[in-house]
Residue frames as qw, qx, qy, qz and C-alpha x, y, z in Angstrom:
[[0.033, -0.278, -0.958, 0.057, 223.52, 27.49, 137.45],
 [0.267, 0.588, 0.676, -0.355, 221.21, 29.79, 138.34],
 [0.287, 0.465, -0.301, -0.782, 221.53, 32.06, 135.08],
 [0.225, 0.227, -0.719, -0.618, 220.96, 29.07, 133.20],
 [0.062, 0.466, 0.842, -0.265, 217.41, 28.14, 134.87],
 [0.149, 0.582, 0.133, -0.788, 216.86, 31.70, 134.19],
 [0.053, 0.464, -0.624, -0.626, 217.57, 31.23, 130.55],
 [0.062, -0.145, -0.960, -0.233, 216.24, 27.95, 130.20],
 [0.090, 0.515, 0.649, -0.553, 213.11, 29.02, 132.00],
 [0.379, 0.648, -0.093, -0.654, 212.53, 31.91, 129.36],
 [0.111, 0.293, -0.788, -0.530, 213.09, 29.79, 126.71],
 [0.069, 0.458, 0.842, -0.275, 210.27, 27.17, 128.37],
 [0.417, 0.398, 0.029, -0.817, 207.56, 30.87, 127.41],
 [0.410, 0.418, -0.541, -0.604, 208.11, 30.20, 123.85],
 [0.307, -0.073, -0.940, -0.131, 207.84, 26.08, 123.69],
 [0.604, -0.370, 0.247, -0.662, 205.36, 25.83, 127.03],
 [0.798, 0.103, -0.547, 0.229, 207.51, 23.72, 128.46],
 [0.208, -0.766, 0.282, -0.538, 207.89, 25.22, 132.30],
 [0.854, -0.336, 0.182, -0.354, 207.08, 22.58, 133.84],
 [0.896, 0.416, -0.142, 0.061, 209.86, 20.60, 132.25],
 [0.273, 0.717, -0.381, 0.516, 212.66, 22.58, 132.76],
 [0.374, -0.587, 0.483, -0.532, 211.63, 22.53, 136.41],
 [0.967, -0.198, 0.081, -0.137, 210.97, 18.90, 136.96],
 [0.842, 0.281, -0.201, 0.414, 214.69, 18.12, 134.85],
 [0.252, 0.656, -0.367, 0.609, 216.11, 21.02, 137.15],
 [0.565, -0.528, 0.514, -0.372, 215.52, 19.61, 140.78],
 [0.792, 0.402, -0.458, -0.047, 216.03, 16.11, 139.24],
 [0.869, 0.089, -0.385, 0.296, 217.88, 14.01, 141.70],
 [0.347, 0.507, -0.172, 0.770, 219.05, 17.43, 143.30],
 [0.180, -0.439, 0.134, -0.870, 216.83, 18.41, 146.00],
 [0.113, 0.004, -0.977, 0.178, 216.35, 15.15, 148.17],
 [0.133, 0.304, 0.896, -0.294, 213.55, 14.72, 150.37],
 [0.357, 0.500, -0.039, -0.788, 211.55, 17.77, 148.23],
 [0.035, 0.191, -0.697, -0.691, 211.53, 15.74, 145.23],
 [0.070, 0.306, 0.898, 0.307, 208.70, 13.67, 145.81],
 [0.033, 0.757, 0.421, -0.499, 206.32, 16.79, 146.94],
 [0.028, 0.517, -0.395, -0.758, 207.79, 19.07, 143.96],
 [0.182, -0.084, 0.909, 0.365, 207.01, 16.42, 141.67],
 [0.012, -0.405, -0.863, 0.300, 203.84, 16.16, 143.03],
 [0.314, 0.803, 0.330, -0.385, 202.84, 19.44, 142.60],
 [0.057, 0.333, -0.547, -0.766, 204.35, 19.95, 139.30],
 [0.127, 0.217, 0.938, 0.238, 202.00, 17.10, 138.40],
 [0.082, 0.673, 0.632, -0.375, 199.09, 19.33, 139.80],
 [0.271, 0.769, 0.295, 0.498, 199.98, 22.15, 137.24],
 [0.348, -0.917, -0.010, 0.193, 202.08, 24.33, 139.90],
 [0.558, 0.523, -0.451, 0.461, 205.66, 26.12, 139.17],
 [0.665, -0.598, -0.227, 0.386, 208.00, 25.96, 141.70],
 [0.272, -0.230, 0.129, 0.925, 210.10, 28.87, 140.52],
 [0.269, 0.930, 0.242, -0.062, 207.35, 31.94, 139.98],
 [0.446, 0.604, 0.016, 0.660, 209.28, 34.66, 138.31],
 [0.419, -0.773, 0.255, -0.403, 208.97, 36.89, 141.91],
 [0.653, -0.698, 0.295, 0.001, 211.02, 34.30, 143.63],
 [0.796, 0.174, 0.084, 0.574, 213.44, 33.80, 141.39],
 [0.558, 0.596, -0.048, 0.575, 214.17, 36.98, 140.83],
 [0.391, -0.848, 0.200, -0.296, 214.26, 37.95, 144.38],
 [0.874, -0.378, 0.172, 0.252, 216.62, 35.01, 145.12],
 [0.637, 0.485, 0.054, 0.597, 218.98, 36.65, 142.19],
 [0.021, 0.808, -0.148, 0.569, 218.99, 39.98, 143.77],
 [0.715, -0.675, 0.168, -0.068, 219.88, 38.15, 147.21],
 [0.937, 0.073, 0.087, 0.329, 222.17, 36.20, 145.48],
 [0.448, 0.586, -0.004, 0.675, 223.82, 39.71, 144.11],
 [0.241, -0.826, 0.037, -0.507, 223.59, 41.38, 146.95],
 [0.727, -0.589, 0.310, -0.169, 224.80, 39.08, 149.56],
 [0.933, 0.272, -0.075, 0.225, 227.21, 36.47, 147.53],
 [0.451, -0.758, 0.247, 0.400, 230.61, 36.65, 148.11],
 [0.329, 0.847, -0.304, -0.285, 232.38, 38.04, 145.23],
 [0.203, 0.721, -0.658, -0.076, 235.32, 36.24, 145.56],
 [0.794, -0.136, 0.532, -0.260, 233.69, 32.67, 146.74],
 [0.286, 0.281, -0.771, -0.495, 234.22, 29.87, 144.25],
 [0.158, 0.208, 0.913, -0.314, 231.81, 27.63, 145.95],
 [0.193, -0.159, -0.461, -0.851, 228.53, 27.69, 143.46],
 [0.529, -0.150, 0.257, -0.795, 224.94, 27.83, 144.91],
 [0.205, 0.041, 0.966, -0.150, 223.05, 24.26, 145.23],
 [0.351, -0.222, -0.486, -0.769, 219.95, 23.63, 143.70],
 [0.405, -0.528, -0.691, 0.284, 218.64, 22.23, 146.88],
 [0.104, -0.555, -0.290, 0.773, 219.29, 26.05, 148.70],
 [0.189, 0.057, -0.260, -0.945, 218.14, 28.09, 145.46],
 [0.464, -0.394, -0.673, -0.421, 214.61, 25.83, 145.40],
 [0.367, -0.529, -0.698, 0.313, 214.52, 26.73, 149.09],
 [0.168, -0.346, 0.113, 0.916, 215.23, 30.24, 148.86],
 [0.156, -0.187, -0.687, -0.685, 212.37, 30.19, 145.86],
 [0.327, -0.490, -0.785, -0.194, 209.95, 28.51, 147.69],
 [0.403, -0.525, -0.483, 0.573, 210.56, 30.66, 150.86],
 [0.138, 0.222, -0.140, -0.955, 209.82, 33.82, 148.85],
 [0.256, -0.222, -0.748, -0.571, 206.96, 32.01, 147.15],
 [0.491, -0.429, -0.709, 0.268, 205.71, 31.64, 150.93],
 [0.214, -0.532, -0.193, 0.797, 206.10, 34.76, 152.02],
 [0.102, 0.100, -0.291, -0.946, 204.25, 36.14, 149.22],
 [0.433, -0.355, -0.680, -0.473, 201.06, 34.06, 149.49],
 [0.296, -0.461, -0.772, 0.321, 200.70, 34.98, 152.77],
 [0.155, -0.748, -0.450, -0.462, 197.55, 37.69, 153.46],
 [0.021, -0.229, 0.252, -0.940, 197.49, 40.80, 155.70],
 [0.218, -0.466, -0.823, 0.242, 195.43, 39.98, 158.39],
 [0.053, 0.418, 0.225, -0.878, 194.51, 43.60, 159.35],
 [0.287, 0.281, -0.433, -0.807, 193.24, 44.02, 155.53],
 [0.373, -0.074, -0.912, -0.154, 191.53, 40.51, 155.86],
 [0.045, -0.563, -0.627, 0.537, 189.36, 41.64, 159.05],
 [0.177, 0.432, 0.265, -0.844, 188.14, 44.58, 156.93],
 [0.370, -0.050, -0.667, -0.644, 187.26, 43.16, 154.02],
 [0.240, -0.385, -0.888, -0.065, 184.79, 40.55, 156.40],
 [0.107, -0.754, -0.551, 0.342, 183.65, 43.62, 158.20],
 [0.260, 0.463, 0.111, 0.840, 183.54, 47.20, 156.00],
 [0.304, -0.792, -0.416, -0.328, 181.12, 48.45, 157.83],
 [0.671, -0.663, -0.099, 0.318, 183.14, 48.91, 160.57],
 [0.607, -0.198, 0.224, 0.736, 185.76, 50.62, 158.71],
 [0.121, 0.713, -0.141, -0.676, 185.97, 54.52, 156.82],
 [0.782, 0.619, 0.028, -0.068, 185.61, 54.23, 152.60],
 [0.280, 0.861, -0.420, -0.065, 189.08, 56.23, 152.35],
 [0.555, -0.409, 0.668, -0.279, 190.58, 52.85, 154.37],
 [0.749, 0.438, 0.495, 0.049, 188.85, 50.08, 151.75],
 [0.482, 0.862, -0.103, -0.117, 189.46, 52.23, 148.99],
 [0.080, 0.852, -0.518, 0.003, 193.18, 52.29, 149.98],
 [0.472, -0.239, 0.848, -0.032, 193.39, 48.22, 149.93],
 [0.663, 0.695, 0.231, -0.154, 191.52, 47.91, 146.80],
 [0.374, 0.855, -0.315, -0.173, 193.86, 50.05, 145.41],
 [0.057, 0.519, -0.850, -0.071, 197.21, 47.93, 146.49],
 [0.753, 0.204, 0.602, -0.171, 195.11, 45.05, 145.80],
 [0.561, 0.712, 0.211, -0.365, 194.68, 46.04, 142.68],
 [0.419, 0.822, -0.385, -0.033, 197.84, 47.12, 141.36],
 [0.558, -0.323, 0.745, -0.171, 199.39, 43.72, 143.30],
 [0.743, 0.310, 0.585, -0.094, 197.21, 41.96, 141.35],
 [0.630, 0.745, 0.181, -0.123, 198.24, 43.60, 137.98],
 [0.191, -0.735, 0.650, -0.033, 201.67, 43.69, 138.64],
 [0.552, -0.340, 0.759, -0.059, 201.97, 40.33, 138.69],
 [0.700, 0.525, 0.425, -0.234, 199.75, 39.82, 136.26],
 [0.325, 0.893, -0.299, -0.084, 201.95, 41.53, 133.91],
 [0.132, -0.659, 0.740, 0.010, 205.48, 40.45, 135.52],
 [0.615, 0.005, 0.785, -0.082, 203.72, 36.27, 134.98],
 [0.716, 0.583, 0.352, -0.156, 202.44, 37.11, 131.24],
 [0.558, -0.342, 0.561, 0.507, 205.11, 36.14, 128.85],
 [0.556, 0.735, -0.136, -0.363, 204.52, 37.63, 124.43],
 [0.767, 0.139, 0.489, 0.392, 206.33, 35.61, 122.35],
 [0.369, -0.377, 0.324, 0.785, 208.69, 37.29, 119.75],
 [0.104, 0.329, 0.702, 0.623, 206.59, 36.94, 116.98],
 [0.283, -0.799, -0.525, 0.077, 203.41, 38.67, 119.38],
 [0.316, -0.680, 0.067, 0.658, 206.26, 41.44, 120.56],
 [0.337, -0.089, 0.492, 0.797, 207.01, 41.95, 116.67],
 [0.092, 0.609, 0.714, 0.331, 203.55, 42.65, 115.54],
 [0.358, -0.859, -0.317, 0.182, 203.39, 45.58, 118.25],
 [0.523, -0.339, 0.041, 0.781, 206.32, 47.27, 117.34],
 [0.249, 0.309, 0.437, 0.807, 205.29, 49.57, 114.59],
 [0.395, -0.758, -0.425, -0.298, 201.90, 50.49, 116.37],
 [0.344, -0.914, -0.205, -0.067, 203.46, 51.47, 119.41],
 [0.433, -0.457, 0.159, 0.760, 207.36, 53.05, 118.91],
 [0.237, 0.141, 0.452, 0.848, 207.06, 54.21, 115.33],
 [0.102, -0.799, -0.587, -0.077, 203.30, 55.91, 115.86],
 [0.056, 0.472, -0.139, 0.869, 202.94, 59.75, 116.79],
 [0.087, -0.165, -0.742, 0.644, 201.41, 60.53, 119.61],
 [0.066, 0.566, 0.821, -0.028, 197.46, 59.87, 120.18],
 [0.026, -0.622, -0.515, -0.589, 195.15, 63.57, 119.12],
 [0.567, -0.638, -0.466, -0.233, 193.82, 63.72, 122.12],
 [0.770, -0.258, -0.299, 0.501, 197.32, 63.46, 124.19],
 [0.219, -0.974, 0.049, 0.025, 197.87, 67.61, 126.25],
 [0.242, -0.892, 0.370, 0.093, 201.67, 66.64, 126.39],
 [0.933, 0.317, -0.012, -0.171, 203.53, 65.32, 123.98],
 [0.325, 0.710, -0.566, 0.266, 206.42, 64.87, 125.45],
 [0.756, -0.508, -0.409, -0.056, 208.05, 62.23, 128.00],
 [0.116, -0.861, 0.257, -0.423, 209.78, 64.23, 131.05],
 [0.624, 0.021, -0.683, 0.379, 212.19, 62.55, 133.49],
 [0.658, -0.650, -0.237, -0.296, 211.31, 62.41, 136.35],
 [0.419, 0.482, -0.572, 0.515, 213.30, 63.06, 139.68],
 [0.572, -0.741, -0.349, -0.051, 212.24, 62.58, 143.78]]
């Protein structure tokens, strides 16, 4: 079940059809939620971001019993969703008092919440922005079959160990 939300969900990229998928997947499934889902599907919201699905997958793999036969509900995976979705929209108070007051606070401090602002924000950006095959095919020649840029001191990529 839940691979084939996954599936169906990527497929939804390509048509922009997200909203679909999700409205025919809680269907009938997820009682007293339905009419509030609905609701905000109407408003242009997903209920399954790509961050809380795929954290509910890695719970799911991590914590499932192996040997259960008993398959997951679509009521507990849309709660499990939402309850990561919650727990990701919710703001760092500490980082929220210094933005209303810098003054009160060292550059190196800002700077360093900027930054994981930043890369938060672009992260996501990224991990929410779906290419389409035909968009991923145009890009292939430019950037696997290319040499490496004039300019570039090492042309080589090193693995990396900690």
């Amino acid at each position: 079940m839940v691979a084939g939300l996954f599936a169906d969900l990527d497929l939804a990229a390509i048509t922009d059809s997200r909203s679909e998928v999700e409205r025919t997947f809680i269907g009938g499934a997820v009682g007293r939620l339905q009419s509030e889902l609905l609701a905000q599907l109407n408003r242009g919201r997903a209920i399954f971001s790509n961050v809380g699905l795929f954290q509910c997958i890695k719970a799911i793999v991590e914590f499932a019993d192996e040997y259960s036969e008993q398959e997951l509900s679509v009521l507990d995976l849309t709660r499990c969703v939402l309850g990561v979705n919650q727990e990701n929209d919710q703001v760092d108070v500490g980082m929220m008092a210094r933005a209303a007051n810098p003054d009160a606070h060292d550059a190196t401090t800002l700077k360093a919440d900027f930054l994981e602002l930043a890369v938060d924000f672009v992260a996501q950006g990224l991990f929410d922005h779906v290419d389409t095959f035909e968009t991923l095919a145009c890009s292939v020649d430019p950037t696997w079959r290319c040499g490496w840029a004039p300019g570039t001191q090492q042309k080589v990529i090193h693995a990396t160990t900690h």
